[in-house]
N, C-alpha and C positions, 0 to 999 in steps of 0.2 A: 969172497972178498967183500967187504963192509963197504958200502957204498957213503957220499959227503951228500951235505945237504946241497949242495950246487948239480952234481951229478944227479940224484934225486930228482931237481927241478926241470931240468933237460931232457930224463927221461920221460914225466909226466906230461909235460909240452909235446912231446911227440908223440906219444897216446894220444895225447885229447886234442890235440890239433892238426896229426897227418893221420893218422893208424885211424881214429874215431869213425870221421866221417868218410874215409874209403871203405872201411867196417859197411857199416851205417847204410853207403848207397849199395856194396859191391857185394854184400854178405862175410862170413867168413874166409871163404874158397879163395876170396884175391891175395889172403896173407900169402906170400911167400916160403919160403923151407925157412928161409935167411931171417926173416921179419918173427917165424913164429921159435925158431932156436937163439934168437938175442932176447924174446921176451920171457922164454922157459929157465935161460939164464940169470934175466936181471929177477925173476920170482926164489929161483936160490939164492940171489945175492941180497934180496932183501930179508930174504928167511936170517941170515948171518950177520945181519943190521941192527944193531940196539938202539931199536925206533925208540922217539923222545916225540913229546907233541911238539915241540919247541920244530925239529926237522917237518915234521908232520906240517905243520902250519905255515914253513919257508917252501915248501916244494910243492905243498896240493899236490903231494902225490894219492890223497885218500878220493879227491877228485876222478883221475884217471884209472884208480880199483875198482869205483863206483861207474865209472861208464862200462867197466870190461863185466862187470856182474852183475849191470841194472836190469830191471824190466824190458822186457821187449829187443833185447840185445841178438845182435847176429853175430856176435864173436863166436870162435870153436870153443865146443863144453870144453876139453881140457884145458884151458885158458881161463875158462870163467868158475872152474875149480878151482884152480890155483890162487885167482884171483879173491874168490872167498875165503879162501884159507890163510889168505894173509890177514884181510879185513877182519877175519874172526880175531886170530891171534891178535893184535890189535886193541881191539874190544875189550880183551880178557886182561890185559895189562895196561893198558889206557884209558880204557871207558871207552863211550860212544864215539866214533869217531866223524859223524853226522854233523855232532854239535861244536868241532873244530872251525874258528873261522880264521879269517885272513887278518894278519900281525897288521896294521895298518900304521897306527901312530907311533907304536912303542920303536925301538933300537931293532935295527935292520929291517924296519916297517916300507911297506911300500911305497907309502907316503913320508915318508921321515925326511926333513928338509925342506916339503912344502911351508911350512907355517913357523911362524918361528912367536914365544911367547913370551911377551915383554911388561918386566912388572918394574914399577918404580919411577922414575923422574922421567927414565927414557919412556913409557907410555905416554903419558902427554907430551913428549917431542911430537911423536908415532900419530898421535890423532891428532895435531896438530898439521903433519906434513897432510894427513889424508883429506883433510877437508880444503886445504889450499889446493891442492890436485883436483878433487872433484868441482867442478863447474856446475852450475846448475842448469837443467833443459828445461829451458821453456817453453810451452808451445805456441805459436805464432796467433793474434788475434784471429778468433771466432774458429779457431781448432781445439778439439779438445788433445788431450795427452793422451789416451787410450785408442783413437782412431788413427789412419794413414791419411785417408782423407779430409782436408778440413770443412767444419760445418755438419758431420757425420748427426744424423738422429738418432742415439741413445737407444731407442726401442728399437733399430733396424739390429744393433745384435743378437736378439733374440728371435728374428726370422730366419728360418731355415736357408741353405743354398750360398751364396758370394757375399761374402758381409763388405767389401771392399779392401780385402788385403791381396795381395799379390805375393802366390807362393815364390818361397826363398827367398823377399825381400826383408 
């Protein structure tokens, strides 16, 4: 069964974020029968998958290949076989899959929505509202802007030890 790029991304979540680190501290041995016949499954069902970087790049599933076959791993060999055997297959039809990064800006980007890019008349509305919003801080006589405390000596930052800030404030 061809797996979706959603499906995909769910799986790789649960690799790299449950399966990883119980791997990791517990060794192999804590997989389950149940945990290691869903994952010998979903390595057939990715074999019958016409990987696209495009999926690749929505699911980081190349991510969770790479935990199951990195260095110093404690997953079970047959698992970290399987696992390179996809990674290879991969390679041969995609190129590196290393140099895959995260769709950030473009359409279905992770970030997509955050920023919105405004060219024409409406720009100068835009930096117009922004400087009315921003206020300016100033800092109270004989404080500087850099220090908490006011009246702060300049050269005490560069002494070792409690420069006068108070953590988390």
């Amino acid at each position: 069964m061809a797996l979706s790029e959603g499906a995909l991304r769910v799986i790789a979540r649960h690799i790299r974020d449950a399966l990883g680190p119980l791997v990791a501290r517990e060794g192999g041995e804590v997989l389950s029968t149940t945990n290691i016949a869903e994952l010998l499954a979903f390595f057939g069902d990715v074999k019958k998958t016409a990987m696209t970087i495009e999926m690749i790049r929505y699911s980081r599933i190349e991510k969770a290949m790479m935990e199951i076959c990195g260095p110093g791993t404690r997953w079970p060999p047959d698992l970290i076989k399987r696992a390179e055997d996809v990674i290879d297959r991969w390679e041969r039809s995609l190129g590196p899959v290393k140099c895959v990064k995260a769709n950030l800006w473009g359409p279905n980007g992770r970030l997509e929505g955050v920023t919105k890019v405004v060219v024409g008349p409406e720009a100068v509305h835009c930096e117009q509202q922004l400087q009315i919003q921003q206020l300016p801080v100033k800092p109270k006589a004989g404080e500087s802007s850099w220090c908490v405390q006011g009246g702060c000596d300049p050269a005490r930052a560069y002494v070792p030890g409690h420069n006068g800030f108070d953590v988390g404030a």
